[in-house]
PDB file of N, CA, C and O in Angstrom:
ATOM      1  N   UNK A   1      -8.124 -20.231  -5.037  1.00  0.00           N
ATOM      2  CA  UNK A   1      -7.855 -18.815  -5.258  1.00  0.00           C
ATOM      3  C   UNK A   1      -8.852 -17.973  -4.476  1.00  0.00           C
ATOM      4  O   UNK A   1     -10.064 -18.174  -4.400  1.00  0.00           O
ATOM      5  N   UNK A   2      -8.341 -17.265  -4.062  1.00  0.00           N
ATOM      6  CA  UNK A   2      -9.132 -16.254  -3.469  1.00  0.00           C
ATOM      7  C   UNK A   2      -9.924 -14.779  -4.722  1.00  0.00           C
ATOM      8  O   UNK A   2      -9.656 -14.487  -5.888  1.00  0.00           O
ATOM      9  N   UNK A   3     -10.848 -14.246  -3.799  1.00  0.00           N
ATOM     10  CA  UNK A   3     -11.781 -13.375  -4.923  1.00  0.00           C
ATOM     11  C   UNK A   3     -10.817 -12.421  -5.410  1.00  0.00           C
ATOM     12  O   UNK A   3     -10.593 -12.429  -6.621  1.00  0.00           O
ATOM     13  N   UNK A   4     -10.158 -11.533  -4.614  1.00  0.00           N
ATOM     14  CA  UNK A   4      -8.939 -10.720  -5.285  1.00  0.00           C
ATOM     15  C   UNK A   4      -8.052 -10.964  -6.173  1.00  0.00           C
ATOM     16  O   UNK A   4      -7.369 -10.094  -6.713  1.00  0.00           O
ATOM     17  N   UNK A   5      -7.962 -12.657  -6.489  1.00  0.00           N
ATOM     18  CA  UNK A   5      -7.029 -13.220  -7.457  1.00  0.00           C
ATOM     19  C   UNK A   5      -7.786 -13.958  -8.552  1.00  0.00           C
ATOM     20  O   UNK A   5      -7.050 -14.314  -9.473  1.00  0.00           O
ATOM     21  N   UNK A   6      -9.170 -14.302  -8.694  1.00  0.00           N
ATOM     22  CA  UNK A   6      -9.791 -13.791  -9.750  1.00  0.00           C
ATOM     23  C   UNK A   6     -10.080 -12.954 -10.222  1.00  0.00           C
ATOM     24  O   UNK A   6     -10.417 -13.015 -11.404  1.00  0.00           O
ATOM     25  N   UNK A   7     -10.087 -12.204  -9.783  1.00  0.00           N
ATOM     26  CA  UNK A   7     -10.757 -10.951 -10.030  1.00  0.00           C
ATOM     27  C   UNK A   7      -9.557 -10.157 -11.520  1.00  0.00           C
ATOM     28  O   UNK A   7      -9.846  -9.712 -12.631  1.00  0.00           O
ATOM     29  N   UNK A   8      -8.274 -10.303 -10.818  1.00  0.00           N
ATOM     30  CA  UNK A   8      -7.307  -9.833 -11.706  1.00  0.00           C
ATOM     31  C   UNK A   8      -7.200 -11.117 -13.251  1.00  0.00           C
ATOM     32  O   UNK A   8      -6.523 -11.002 -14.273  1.00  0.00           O
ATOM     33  N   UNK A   9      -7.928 -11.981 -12.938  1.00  0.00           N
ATOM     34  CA  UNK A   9      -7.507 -13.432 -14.305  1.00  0.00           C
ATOM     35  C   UNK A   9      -7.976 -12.590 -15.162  1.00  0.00           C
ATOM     36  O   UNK A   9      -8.715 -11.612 -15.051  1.00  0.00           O
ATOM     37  N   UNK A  10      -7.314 -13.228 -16.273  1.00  0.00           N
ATOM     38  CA  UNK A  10      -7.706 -12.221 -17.796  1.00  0.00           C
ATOM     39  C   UNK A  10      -8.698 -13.328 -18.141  1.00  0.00           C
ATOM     40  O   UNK A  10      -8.594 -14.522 -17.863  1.00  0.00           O
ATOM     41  N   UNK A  11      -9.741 -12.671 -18.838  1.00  0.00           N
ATOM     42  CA  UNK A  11     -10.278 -14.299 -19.297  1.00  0.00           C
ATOM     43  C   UNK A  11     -10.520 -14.048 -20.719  1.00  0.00           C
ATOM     44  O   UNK A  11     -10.793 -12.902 -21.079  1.00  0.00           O
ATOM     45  N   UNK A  12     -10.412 -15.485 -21.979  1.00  0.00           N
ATOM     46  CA  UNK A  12     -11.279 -15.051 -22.839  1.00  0.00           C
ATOM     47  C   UNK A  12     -12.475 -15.727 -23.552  1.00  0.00           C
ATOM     48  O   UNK A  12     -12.425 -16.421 -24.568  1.00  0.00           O
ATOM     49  N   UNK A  13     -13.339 -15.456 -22.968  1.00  0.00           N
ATOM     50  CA  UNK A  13     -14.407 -15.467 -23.239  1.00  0.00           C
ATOM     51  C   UNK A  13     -15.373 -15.178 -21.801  1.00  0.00           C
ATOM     52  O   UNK A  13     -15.203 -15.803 -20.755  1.00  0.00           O
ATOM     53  N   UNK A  14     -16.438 -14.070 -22.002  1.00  0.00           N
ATOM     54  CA  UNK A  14     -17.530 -13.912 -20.957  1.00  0.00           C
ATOM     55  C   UNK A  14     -18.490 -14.471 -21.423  1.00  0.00           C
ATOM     56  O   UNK A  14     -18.600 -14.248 -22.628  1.00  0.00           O
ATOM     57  N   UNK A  15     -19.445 -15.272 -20.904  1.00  0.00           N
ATOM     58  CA  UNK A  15     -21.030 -15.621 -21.140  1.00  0.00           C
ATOM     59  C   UNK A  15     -21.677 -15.125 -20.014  1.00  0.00           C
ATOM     60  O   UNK A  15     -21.458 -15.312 -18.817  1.00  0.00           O
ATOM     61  N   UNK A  16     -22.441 -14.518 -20.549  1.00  0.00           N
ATOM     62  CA  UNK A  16     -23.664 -13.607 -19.654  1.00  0.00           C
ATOM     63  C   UNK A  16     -24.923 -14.485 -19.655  1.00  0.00           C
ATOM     64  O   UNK A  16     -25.424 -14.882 -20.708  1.00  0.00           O
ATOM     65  N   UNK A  17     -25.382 -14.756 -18.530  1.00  0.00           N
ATOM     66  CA  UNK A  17     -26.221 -15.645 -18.342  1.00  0.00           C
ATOM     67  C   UNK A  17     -27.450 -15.082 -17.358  1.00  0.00           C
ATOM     68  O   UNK A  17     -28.480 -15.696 -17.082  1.00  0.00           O
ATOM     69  N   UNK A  18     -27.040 -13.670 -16.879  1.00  0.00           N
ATOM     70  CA  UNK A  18     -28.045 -13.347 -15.737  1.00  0.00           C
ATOM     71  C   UNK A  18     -29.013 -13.306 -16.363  1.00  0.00           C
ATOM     72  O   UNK A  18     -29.115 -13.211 -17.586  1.00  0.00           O
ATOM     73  N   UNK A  19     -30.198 -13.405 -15.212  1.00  0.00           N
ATOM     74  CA  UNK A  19     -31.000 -13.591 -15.529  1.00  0.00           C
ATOM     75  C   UNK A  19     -32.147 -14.971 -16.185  1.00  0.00           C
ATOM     76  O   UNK A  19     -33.351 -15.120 -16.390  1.00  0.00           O
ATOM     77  N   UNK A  20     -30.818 -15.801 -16.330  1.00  0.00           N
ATOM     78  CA  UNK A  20     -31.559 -17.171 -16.600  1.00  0.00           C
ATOM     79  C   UNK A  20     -31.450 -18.261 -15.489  1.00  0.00           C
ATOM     80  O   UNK A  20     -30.401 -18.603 -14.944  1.00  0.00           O
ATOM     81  N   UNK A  21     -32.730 -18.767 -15.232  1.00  0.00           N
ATOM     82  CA  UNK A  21     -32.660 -19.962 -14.499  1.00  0.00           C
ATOM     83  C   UNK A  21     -31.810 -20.909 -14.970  1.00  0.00           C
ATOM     84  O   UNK A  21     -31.292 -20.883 -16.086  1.00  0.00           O
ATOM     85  N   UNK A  22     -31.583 -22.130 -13.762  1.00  0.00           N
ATOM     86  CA  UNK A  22     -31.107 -23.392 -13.973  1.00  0.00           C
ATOM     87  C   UNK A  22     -31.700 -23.995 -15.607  1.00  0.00           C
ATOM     88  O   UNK A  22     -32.477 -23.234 -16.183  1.00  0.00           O
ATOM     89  N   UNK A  23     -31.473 -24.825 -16.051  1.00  0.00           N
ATOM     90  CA  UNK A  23     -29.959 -24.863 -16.116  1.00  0.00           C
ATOM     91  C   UNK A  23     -29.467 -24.444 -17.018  1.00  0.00           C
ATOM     92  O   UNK A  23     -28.383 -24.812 -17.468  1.00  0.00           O
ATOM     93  N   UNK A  24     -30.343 -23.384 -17.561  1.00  0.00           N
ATOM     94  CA  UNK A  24     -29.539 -21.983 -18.419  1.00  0.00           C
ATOM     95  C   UNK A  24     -28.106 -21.850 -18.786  1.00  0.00           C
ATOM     96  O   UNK A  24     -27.463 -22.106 -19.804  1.00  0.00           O
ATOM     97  N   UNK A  25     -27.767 -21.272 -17.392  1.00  0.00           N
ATOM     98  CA  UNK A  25     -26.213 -20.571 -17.419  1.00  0.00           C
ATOM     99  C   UNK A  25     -25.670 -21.794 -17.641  1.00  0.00           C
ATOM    100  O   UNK A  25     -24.617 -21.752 -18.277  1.00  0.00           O
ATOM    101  N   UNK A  26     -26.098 -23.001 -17.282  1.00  0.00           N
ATOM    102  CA  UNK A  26     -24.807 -23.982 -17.691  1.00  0.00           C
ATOM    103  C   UNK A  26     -25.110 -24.358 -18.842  1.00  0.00           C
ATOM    104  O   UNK A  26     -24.049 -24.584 -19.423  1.00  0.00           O
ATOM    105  N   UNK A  27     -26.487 -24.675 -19.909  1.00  0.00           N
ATOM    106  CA  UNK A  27     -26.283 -24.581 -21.735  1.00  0.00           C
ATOM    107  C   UNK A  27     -25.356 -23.759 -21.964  1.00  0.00           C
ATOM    108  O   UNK A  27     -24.337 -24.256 -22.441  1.00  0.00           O
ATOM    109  N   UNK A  28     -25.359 -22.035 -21.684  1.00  0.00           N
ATOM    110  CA  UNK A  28     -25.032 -21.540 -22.277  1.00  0.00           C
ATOM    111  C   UNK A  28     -23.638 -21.598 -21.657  1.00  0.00           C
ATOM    112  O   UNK A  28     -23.075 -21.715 -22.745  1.00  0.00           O
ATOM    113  N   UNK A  29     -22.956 -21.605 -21.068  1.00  0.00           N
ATOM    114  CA  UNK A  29     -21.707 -22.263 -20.748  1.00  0.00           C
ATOM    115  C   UNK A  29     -21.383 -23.531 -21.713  1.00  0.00           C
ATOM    116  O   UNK A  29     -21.050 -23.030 -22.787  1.00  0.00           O
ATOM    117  N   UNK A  30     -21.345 -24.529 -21.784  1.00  0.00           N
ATOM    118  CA  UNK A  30     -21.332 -25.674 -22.658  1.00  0.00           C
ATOM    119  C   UNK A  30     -21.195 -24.739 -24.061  1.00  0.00           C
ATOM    120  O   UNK A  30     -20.229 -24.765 -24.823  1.00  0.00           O
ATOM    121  N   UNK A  31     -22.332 -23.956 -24.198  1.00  0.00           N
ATOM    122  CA  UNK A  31     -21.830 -23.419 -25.532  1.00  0.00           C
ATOM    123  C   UNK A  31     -20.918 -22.316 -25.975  1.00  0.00           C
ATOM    124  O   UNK A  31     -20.450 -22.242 -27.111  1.00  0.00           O
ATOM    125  N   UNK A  32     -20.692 -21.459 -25.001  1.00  0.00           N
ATOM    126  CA  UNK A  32     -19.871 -20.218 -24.673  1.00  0.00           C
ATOM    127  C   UNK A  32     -18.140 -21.416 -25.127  1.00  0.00           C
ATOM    128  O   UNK A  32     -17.427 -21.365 -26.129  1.00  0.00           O
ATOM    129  N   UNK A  33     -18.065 -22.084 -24.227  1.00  0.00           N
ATOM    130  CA  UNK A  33     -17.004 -22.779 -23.832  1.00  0.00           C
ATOM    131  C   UNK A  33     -16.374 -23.186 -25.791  1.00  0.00           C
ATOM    132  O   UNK A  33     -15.181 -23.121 -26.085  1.00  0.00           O
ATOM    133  N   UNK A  34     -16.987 -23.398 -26.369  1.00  0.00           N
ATOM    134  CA  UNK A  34     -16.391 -23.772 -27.676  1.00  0.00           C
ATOM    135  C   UNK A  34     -15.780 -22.575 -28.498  1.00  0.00           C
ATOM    136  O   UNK A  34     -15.396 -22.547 -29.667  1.00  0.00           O
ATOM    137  N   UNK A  35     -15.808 -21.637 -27.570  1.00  0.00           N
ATOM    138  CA  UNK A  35     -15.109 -20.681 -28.336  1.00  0.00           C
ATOM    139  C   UNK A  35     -13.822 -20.210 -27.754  1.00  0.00           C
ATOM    140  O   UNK A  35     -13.261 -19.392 -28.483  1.00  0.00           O
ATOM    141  N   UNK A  36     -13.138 -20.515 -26.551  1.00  0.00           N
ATOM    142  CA  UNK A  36     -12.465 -20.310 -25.902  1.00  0.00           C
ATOM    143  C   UNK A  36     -11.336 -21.391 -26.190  1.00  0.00           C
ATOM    144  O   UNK A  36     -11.723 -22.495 -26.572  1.00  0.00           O
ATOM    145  N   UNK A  37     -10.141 -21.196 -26.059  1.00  0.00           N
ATOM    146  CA  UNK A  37      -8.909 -21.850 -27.105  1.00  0.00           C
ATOM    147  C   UNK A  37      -8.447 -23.008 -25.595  1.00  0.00           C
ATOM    148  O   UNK A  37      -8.554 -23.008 -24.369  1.00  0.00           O
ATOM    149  N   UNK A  38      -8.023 -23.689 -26.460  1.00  0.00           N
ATOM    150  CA  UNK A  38      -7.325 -24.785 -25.250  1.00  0.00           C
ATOM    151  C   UNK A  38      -6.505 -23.816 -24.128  1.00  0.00           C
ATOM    152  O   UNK A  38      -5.775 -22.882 -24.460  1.00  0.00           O
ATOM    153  N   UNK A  39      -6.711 -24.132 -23.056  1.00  0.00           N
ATOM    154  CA  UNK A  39      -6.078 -23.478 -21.866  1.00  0.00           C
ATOM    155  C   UNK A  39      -6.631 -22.318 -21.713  1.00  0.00           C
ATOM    156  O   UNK A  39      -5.908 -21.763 -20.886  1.00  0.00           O
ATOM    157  N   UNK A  40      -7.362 -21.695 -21.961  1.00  0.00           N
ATOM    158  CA  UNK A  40      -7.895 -20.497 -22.159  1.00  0.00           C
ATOM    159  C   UNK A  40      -8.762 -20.752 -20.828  1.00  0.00           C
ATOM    160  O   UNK A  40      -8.938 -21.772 -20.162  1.00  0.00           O
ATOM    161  N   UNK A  41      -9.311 -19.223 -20.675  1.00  0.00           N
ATOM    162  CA  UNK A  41      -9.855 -18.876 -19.703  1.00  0.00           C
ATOM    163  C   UNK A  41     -11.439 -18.155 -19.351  1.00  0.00           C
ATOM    164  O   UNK A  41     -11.479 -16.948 -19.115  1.00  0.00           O
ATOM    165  N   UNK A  42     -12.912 -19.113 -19.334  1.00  0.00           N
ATOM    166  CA  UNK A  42     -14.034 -18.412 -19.796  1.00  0.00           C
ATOM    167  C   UNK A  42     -14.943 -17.932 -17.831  1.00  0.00           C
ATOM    168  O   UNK A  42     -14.969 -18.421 -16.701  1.00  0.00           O
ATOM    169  N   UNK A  43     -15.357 -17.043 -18.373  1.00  0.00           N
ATOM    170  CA  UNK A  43     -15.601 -16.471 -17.204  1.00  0.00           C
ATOM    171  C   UNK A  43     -17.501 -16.688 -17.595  1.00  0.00           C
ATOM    172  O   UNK A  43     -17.848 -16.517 -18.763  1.00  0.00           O
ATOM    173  N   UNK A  44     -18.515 -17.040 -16.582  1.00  0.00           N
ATOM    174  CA  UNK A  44     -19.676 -17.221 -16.587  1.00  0.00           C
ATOM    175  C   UNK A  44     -20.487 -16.073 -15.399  1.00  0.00           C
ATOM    176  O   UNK A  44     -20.341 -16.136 -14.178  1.00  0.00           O
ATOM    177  N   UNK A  45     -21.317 -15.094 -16.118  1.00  0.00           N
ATOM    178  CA  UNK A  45     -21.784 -14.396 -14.983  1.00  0.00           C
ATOM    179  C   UNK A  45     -23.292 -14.915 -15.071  1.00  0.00           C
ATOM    180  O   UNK A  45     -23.845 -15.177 -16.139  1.00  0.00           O
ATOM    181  N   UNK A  46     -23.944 -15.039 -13.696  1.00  0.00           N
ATOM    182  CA  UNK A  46     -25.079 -15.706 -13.508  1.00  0.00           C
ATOM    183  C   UNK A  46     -25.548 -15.083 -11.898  1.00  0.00           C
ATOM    184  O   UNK A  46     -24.832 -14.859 -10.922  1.00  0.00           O
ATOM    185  N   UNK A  47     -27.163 -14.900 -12.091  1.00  0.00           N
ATOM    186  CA  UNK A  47     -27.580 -14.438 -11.306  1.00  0.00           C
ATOM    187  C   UNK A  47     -28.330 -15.546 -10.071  1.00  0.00           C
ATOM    188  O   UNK A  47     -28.979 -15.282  -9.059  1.00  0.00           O
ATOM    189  N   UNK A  48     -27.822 -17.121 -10.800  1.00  0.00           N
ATOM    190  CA  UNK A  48     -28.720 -17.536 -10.199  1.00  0.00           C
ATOM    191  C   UNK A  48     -27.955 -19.042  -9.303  1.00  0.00           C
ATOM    192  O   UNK A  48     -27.681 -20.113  -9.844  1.00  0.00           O
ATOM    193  N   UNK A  49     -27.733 -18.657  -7.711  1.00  0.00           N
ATOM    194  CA  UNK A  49     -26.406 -19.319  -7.310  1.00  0.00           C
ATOM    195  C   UNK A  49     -26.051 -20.348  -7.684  1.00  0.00           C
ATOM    196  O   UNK A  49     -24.872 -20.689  -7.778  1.00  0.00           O
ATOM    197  N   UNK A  50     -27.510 -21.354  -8.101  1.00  0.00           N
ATOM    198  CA  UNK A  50     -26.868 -22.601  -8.343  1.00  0.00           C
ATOM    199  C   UNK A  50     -26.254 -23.172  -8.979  1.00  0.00           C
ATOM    200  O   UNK A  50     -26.040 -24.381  -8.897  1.00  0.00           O
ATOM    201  N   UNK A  51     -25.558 -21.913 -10.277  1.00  0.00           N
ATOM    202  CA  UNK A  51     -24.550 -21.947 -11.330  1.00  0.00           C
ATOM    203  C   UNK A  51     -23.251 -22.545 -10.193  1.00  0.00           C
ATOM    204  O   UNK A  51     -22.505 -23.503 -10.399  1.00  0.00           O
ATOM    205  N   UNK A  52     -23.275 -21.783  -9.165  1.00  0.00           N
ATOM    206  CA  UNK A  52     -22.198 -22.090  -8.397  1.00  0.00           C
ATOM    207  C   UNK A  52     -21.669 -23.614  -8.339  1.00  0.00           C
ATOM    208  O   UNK A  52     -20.510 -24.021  -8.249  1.00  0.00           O
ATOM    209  N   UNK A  53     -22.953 -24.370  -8.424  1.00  0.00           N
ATOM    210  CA  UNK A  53     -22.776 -26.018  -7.782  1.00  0.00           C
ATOM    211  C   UNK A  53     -22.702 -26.535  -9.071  1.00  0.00           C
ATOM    212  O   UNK A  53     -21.880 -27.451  -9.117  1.00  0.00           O
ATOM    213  N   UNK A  54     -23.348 -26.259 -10.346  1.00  0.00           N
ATOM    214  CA  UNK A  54     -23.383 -27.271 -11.704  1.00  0.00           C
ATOM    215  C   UNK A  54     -22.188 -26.705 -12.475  1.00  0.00           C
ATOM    216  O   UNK A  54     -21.980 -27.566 -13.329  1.00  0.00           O
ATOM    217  N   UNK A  55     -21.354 -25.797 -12.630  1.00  0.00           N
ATOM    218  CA  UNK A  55     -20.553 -25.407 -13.370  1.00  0.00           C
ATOM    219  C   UNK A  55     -19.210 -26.417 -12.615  1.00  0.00           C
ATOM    220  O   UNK A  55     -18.673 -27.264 -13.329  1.00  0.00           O
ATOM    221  N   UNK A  56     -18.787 -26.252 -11.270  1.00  0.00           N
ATOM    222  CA  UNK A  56     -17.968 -27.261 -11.121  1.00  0.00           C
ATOM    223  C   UNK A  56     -18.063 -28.469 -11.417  1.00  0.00           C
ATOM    224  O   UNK A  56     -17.191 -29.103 -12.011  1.00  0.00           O
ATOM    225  N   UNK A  57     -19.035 -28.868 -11.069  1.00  0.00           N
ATOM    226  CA  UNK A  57     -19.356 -30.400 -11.344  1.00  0.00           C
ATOM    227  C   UNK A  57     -19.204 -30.777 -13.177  1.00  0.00           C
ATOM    228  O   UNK A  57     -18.519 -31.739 -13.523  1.00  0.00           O
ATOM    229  N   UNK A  58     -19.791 -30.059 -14.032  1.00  0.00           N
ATOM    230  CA  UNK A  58     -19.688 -30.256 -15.028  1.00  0.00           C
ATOM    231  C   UNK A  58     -18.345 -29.933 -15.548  1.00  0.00           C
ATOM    232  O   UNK A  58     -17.970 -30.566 -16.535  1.00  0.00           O
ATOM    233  N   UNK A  59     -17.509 -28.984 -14.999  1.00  0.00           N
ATOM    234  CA  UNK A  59     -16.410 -28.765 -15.442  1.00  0.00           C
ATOM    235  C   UNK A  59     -15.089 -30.271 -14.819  1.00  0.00           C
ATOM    236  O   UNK A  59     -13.959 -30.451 -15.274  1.00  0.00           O
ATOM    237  N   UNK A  60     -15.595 -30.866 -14.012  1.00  0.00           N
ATOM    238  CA  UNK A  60     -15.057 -32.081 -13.601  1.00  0.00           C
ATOM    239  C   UNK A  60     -15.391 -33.060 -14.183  1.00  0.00           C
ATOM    240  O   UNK A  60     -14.669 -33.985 -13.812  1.00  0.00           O
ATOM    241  N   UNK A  61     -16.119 -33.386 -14.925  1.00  0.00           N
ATOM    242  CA  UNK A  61     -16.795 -34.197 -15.680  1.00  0.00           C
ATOM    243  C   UNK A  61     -16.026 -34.300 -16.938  1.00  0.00           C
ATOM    244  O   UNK A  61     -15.428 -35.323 -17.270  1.00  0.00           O
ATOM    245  N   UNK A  62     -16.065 -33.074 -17.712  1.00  0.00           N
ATOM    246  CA  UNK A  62     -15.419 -33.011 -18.762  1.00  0.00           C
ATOM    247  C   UNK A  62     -14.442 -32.609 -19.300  1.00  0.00           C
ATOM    248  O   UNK A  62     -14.121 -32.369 -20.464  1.00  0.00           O
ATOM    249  N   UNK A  63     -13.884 -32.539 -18.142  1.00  0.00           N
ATOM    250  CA  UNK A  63     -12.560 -32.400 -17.987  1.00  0.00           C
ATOM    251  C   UNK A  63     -11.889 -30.745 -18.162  1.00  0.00           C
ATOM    252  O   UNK A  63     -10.948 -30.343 -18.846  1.00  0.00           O
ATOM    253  N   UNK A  64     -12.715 -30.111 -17.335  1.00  0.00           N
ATOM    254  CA  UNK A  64     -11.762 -28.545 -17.776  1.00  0.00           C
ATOM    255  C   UNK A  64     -11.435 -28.294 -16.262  1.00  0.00           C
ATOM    256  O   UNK A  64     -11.615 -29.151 -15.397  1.00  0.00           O
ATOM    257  N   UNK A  65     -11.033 -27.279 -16.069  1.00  0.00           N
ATOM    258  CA  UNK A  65     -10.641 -26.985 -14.843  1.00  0.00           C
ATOM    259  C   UNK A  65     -11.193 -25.495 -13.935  1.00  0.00           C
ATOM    260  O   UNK A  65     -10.833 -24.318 -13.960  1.00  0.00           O
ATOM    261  N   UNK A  66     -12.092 -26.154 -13.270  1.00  0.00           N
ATOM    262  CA  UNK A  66     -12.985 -24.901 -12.323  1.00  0.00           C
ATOM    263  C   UNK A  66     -11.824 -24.013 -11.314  1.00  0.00           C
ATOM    264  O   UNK A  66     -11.010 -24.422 -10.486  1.00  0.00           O
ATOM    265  N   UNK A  67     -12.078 -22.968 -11.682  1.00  0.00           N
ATOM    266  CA  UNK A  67     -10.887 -21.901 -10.894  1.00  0.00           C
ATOM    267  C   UNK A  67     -11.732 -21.627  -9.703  1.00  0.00           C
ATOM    268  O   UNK A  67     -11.087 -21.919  -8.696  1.00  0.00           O
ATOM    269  N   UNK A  68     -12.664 -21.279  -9.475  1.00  0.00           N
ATOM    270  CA  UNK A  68     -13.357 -21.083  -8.442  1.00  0.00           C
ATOM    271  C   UNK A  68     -14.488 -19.734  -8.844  1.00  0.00           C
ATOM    272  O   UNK A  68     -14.825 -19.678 -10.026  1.00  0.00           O
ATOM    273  N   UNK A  69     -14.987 -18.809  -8.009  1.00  0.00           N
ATOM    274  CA  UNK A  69     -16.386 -17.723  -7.861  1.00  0.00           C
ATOM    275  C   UNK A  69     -16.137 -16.999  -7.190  1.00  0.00           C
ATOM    276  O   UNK A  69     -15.082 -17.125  -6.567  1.00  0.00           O
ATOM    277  N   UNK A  70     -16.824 -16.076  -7.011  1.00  0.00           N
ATOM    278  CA  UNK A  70     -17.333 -15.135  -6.192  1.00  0.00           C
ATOM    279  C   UNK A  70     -18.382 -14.159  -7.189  1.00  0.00           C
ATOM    280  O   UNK A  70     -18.667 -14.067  -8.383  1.00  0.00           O
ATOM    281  N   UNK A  71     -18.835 -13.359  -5.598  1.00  0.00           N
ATOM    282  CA  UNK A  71     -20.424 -12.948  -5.800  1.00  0.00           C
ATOM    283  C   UNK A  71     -20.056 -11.177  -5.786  1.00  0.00           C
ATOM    284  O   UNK A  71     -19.213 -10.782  -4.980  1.00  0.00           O
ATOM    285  N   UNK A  72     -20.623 -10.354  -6.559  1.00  0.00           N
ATOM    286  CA  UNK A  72     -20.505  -8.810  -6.695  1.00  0.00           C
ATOM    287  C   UNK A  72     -21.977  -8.489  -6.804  1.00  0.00           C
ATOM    288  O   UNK A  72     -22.602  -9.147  -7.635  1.00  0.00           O
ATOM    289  N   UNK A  73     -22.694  -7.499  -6.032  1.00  0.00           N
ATOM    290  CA  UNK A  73     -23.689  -6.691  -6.686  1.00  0.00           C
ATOM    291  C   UNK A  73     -24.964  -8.022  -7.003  1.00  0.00           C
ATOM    292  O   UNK A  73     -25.803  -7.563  -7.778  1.00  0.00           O
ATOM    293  N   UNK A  74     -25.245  -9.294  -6.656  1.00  0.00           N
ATOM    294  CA  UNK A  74     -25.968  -9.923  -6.908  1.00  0.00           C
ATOM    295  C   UNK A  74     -25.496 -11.037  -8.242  1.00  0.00           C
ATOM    296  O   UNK A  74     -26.338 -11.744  -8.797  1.00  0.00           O
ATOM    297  N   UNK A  75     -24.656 -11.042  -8.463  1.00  0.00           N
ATOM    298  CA  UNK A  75     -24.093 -11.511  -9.638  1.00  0.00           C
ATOM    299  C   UNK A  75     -22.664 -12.606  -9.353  1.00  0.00           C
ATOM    300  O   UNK A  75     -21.593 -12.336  -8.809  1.00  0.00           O
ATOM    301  N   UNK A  76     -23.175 -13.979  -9.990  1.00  0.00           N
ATOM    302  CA  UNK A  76     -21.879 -14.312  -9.756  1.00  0.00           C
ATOM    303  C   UNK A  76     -20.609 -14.711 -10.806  1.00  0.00           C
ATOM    304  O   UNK A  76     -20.982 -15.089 -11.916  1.00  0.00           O
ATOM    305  N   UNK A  77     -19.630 -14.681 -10.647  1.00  0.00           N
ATOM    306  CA  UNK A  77     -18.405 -14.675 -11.465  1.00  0.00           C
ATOM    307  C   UNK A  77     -17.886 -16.010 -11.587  1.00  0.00           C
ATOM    308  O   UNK A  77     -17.066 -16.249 -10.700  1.00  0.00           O
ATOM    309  N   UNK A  78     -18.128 -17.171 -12.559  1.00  0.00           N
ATOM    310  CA  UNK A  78     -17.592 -18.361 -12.338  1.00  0.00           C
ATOM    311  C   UNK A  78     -16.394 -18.512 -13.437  1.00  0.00           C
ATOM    312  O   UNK A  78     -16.409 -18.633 -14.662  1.00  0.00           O
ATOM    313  N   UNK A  79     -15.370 -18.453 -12.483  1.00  0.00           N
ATOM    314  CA  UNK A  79     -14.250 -19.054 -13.785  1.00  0.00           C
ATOM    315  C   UNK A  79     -13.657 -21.018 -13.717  1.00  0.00           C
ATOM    316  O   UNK A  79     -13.313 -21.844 -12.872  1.00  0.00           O
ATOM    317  N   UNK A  80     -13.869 -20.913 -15.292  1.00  0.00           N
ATOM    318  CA  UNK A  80     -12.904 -22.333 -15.740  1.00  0.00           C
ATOM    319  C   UNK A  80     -12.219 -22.060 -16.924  1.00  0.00           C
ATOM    320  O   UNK A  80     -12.571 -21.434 -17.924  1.00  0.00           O
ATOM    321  N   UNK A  81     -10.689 -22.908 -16.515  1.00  0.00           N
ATOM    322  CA  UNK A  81     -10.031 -23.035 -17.764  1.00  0.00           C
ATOM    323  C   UNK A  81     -10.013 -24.366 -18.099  1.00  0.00           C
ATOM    324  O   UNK A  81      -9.969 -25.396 -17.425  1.00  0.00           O
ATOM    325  N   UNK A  82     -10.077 -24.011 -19.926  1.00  0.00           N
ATOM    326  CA  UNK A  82     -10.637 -24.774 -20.702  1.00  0.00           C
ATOM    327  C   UNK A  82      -9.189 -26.087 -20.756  1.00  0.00           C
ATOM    328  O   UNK A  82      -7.998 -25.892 -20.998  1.00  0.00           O
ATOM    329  N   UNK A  83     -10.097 -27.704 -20.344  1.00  0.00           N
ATOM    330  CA  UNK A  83      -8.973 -28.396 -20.699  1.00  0.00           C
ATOM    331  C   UNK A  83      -8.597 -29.329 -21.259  1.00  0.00           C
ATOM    332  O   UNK A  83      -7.596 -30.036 -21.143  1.00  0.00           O
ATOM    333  N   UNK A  84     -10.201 -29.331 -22.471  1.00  0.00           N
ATOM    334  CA  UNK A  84     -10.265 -30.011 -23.516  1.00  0.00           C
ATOM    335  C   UNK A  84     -11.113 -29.541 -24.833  1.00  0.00           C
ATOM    336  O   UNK A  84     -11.140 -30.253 -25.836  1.00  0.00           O
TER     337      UNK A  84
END
């Protein structure tokens, strides 16, 4: 997907993570994520890129499905839908 077509995904659930180092945004992802309904859609904002590289990987791991990122204003936007 391209950034214009995330950008429009509805998601539900945001976890706000800026501001925290590795591997922060991805605890709090792991824990954000239990609130978001099967198939559902959680969006991770993080200031710190390397959310970029551990959120896929972990979302392959355990089976959910990484939609892809992009970056606004210093901030990045990681979506996965949930697929377990």
């Amino acid at each position: 997907m391209d950034t214009e077509e995330l950008k429009k995904i509805k998601v539900d659930k945001v976890v706000d993570a800026r501001g925290s180092a590795c591997p922060g945004p991805l605890l709090e992802a792991k824990r954000g994520m239990t609130a978001v309904p099967m198939g559902g859609i959680m969006e991770v904002l993080s200031s710190d890129e390397g959310t970029c590289e551990d959120i896929p990987l972990w979302s392959k791991k355990v089976g959910h499905e990484y939609l892809g990122n992009y970056e606004e204003s210093g901030v990045w936007h990681i979506l996965v839908t949930r697929g377990k």
